[in-house]
C-alpha positions in Angstrom: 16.9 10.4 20.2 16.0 6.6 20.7 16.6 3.8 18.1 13.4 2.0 17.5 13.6 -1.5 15.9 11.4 -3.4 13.4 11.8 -7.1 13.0 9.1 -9.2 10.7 9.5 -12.3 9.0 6.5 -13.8 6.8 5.7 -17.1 9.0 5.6 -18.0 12.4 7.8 -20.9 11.2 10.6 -18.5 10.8 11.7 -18.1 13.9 15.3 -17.9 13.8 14.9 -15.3 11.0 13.2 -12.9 13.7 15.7 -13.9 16.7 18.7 -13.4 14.3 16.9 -9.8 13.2 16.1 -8.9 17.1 19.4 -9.8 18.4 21.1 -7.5 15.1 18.2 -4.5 15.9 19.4 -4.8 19.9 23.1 -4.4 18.8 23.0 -2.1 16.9 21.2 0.0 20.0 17.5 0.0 19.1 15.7 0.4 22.8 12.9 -0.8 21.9 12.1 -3.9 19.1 8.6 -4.2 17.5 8.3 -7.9 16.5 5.5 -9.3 14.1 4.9 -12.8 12.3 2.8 -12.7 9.1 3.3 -11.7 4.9 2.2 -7.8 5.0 -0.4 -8.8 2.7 -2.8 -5.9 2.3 -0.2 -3.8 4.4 -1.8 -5.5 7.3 1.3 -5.1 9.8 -0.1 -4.0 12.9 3.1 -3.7 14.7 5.1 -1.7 12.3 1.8 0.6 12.8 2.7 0.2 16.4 6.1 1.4 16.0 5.1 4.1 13.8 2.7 5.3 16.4 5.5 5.2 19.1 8.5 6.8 17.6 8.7 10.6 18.5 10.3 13.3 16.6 14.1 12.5 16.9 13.7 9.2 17.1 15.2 6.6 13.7 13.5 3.5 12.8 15.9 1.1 12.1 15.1 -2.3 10.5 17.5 -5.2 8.7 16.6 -4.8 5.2 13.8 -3.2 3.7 11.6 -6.0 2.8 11.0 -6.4 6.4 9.5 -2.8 6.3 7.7 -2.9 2.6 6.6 -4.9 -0.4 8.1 -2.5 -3.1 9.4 0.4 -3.5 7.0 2.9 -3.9 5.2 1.4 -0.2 8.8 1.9 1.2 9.2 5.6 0.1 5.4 5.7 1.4 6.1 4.6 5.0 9.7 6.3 5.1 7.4 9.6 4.5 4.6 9.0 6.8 7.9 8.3 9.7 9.6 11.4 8.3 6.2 13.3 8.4 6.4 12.3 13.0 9.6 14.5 12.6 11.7 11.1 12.5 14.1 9.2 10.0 14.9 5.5 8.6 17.8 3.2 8.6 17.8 0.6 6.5 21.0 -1.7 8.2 21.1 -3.9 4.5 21.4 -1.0 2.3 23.6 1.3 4.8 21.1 4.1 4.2 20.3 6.4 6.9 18.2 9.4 6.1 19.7 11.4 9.1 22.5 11.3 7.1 22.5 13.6 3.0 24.0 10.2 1.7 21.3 8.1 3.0 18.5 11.0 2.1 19.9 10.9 -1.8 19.7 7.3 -1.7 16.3 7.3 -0.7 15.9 10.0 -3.5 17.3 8.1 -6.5 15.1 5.5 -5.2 11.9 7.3 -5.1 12.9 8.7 -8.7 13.2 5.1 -10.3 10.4 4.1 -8.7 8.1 6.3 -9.9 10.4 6.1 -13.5 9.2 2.4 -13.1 5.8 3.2 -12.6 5.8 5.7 -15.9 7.3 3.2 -17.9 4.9 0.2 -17.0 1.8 3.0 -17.8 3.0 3.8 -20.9 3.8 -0.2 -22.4 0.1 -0.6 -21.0 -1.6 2.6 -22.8 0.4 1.1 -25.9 -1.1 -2.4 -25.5 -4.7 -1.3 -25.0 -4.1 0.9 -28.0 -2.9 -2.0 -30.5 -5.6 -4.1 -28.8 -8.5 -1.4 -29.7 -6.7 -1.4 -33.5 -7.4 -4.7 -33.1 -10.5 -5.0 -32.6 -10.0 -7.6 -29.2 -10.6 -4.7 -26.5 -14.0 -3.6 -25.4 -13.0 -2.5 -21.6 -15.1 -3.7 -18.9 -18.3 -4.8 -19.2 -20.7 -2.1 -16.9 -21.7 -4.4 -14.6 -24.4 -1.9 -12.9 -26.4 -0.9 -16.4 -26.7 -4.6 -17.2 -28.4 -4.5 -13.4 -30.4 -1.7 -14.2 -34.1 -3.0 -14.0 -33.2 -4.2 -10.3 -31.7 -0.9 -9.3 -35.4 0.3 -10.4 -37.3 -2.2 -8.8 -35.4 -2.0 -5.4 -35.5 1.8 -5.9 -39.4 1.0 -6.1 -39.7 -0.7 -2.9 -38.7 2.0 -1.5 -34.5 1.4 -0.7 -31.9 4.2 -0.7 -29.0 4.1 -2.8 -26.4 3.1 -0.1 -29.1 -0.1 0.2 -29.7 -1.0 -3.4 -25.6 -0.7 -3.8 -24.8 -2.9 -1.5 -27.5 -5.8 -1.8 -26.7 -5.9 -5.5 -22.6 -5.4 -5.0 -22.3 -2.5 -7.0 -21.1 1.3 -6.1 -23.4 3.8 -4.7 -22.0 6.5 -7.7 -23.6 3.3 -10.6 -26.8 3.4 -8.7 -27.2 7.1 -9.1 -26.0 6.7 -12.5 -28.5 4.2 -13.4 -31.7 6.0 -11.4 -30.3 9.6 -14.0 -30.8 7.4 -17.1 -34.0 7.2 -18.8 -36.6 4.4 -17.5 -36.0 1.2 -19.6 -38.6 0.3 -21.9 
């Protein structure tokens, strides 16, 4: 078993953030510490993909609190799952949860559960508002933004382009081309 470490702040201004995270990842045991600078916007962490792609099965990913490893919940239990799929675990030093451990794996658990609790909830108030909005007259949806594009669609299917071509010079999906071409000719 080897103790991998994670350590990420959001800036490369934040430098004694990552020292102070490295030095806590090193004394804690981790033999190996994958740093990274930058927000995780778009989940674009390249070295916590690194680290995914070295741990082997045995081995515990251990970072300093979990927003180092995440943006929310639901893209921590994501990750912890994709690690856990290698055969590996998660400790998470801020929370003192460990899923090697059946404390830390019920933690994770009750997590995951009001996460996706969450996740119903916010649905349902959303469903509800689009509903009273309809009642109300002030919700149409989304205008279809291929139909009112339909006589290009034609005339670039005319000229002889695929559907992969006509969707992507006109920035629409390949499925609303198709859609479009199936509908009677405009008149």
């Amino acid at each position: 078993m080897m103790l991998v470490g994670y350590a990420r702040t959001s800036t490369t201004e934040q430098k004694a953030g990552l020292a102070d995270q490295v030095a806590e990842l090193t004394r804690i045991g981790c033999e190996r510490v994958f740093e990274e600078h930058g927000s995780g916007v778009d989940n674009e962490r390249p070295k916590l993909r690194e680290a995914m792609d070295f741990v082997r099965a045995g081995d515990v990913l251990v970072v300093t609190k979990p927003d180092r490893i995440a943006r929310s919940a639901i893209d921590l239990l994501n990750t912890v799952k994709a690690i856990q799929a290698k055969g590996c675990e998660v400790r998470i030093v801020s929370l003192g949860i460990d899923t090697t451990a059946p404390t830390g794996k019920l933690t994770l658990t009750v997590l995951a559960g009001m996460a996706e609790f969450e996740r119903d909830l916010m649905l349902e108030r959303q469903r509800a508002g689009i509903a009273a909005a309809k009642a109300a007259g002030k919700y149409k949806g989304r205008a279809p933004t291929a139909r009112a594009k339909a006589a290009e669609v034609r005339a670039l299917q005319a000229e002889g382009l695929g559907a992969t071509a006509i969707a992507e010079r006109l920035g629409i999906g390949r499925a609303s081309v198709y859609r479009v071409l199936n509908d009677e000719p405009a008149e």
